[in-house]
C-alpha positions as CSV (number, residue, x, y, z in Angstrom):
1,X,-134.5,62.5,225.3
2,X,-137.7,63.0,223.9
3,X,-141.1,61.3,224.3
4,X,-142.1,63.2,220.8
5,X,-141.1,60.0,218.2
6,X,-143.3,57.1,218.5
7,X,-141.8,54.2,217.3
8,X,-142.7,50.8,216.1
9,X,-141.0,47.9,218.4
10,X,-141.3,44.5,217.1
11,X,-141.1,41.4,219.1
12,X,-142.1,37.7,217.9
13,X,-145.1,37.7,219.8
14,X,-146.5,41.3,219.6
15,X,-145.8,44.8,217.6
16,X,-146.5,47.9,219.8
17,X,-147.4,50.6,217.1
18,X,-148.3,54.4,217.7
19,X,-151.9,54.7,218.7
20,X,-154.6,56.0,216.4
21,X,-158.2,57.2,216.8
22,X,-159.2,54.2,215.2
23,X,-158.2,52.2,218.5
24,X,-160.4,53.9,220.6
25,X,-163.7,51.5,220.2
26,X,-161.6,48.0,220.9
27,X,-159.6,49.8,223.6
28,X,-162.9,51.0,225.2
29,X,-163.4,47.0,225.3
30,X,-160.8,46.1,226.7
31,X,-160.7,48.7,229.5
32,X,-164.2,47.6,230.5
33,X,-163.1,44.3,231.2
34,X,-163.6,43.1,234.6
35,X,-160.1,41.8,235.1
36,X,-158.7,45.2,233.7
37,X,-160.7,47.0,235.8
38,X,-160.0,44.9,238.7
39,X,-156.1,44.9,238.1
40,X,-156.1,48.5,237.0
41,X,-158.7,51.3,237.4
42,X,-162.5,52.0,237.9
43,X,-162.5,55.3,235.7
44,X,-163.7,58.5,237.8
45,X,-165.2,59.4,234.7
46,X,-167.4,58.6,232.3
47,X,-165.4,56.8,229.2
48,X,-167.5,57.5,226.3
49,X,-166.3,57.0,222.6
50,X,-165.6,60.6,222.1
51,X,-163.9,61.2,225.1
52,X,-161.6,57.7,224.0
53,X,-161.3,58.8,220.4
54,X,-159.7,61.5,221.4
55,X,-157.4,60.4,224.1
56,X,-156.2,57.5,222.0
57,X,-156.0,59.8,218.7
58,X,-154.2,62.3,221.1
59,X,-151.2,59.6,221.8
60,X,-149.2,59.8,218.5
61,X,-148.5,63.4,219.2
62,X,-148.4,63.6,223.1
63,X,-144.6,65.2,223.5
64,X,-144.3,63.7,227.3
65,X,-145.0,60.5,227.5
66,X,-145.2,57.0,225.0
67,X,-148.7,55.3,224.6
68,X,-147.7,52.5,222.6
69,X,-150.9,49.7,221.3
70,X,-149.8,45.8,221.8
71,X,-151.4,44.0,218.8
72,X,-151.3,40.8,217.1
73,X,-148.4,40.8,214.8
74,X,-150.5,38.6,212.7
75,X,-153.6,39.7,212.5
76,X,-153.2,43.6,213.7
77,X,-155.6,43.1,216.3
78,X,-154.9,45.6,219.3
79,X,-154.8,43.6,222.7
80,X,-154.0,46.2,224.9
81,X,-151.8,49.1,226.0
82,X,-147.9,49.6,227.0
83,X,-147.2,53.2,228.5
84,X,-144.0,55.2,229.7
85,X,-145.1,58.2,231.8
86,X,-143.9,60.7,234.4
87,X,-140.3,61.6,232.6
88,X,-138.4,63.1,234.9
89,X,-135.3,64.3,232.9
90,X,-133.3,65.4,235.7
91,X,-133.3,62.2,237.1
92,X,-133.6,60.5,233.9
93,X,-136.5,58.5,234.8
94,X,-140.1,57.2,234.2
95,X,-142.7,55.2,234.9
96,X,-144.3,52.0,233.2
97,X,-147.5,50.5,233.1
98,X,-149.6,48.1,230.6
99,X,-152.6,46.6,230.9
100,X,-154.1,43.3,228.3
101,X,-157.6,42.4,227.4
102,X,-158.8,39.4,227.4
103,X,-157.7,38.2,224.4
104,X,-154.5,38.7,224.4
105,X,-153.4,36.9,227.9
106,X,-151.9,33.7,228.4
107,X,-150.1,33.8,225.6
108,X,-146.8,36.1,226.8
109,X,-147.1,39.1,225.2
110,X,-147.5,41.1,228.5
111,X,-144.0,39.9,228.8
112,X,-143.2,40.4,225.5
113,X,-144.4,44.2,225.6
114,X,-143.0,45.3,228.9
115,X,-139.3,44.2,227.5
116,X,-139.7,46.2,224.5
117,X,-141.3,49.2,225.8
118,X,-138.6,49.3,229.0
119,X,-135.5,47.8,226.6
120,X,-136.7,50.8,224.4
121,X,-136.4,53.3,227.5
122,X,-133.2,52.2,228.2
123,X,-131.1,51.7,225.3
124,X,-133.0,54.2,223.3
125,X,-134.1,57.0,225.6
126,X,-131.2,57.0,227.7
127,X,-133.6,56.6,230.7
128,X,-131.8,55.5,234.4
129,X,-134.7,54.6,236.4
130,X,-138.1,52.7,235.1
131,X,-140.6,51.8,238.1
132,X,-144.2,50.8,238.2
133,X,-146.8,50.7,241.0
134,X,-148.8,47.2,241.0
135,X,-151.5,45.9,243.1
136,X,-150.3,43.1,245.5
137,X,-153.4,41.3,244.3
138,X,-151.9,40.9,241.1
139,X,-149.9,38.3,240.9
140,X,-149.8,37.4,237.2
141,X,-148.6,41.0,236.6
142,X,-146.0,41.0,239.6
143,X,-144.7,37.8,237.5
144,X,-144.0,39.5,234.3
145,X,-142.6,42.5,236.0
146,X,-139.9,40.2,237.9
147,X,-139.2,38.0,234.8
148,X,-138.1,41.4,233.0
149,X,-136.2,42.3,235.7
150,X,-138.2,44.7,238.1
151,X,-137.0,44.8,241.7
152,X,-139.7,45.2,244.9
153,X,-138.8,48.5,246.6
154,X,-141.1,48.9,249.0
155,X,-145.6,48.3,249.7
156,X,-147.9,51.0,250.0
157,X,-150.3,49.0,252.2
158,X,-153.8,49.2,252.3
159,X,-153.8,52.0,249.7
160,X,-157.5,51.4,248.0
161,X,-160.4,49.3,248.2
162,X,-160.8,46.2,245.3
163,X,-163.4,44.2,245.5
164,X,-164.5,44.7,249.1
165,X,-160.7,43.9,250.5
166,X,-157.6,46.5,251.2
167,X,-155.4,46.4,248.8
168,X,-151.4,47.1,248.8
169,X,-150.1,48.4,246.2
170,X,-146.5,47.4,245.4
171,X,-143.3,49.4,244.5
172,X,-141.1,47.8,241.8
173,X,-137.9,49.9,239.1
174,X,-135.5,48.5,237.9
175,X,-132.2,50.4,237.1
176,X,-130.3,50.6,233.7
177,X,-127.8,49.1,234.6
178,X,-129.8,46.0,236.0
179,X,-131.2,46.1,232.5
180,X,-128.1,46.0,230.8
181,X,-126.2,42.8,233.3
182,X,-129.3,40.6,232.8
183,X,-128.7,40.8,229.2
184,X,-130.7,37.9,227.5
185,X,-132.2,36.3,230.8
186,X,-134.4,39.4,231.1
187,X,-135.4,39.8,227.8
């Protein structure tokens, strides 16, 4: 298994594509968003254009781990991020996270993005074990992650403070072979 080919994963809905320096400005948008930062991250540091031209022209050749852009399949437009981290190859697993601007919620391409990107683990990169860490606070996100398939496995409680309130932080995988009996109702 190997993290090294980037691939292009087509939906109707979205194309995740490889990520290229050119991204950086628009992603810089969209993680300054106050619902991505709210649902996600504050950065610890400073997220200048260099430092996210090179990250996001870093991705297409980053041998462990898949940064893959959600766009528009119509227009191109990038609308966020779909990632596959933390390979573990003895236990054949990772972990996933995403995150969408503004303009591309509501419309089911979060949903749309984590089926390819963890149907793409599975059947492609052999992987076992996919999990994800989400804030409890997050409900819209915790609602994707179940409709694919994801399983609770546990809470980290109280783990950070968002927005002047404890949050939990909440422990979902699902398994391949979960992935492979929910055939066509996860995906």
């Amino acid at each position: 298994m190997s993290f090294s080919v980037k691939p292009t994963l087509t939906g109707r809905k979205t194309v995740l594509r490889p990520f290229t320096e050119a991204d950086a400005g628009i992603m810089g948008q969209i993680i300054a968003d106050p619902e991505v930062i709210r649902f996600t991250f504050e950065p610890s540091t400073e997220l200048t254009r260099e430092r996210l031209r090179s990250w996001y022209g870093s991705r297409a050749t980053a041998p462990d781990r898949l940064d893959l852009a959600v766009t528009d399949p119509e227009t191109g437009e990038v609308l966020g991020e779909a990632v596959l981290y933390d390979y573990d190859p003895t236990a054949r697993n990772c972990t996933f996270r995403t995150l969408i601007g503004p303009r591309g919620r509501g419309r089911g391409i979060g949903t749309e993005a984590t089926r390819l990107l963890v149907g793409h683990g599975f059947e492609q990169l052999g992987l076992h074990r996919i999990q994800l860490d989400v804030y409890g606070h997050n409900a819209r996100a915790r609602r994707v992650y179940e409709k694919v398939g994801f399983v609770v496995e546990g809470v980290r409680r109280e783990v950070q403070q968002r927005d002047g309130a404890w949050a939990d932080e909440v422990i979902m995988s699902i398994l391949d072979r979960e992935w492979a009996a929910a055939g066509s109702t996860a995906r």
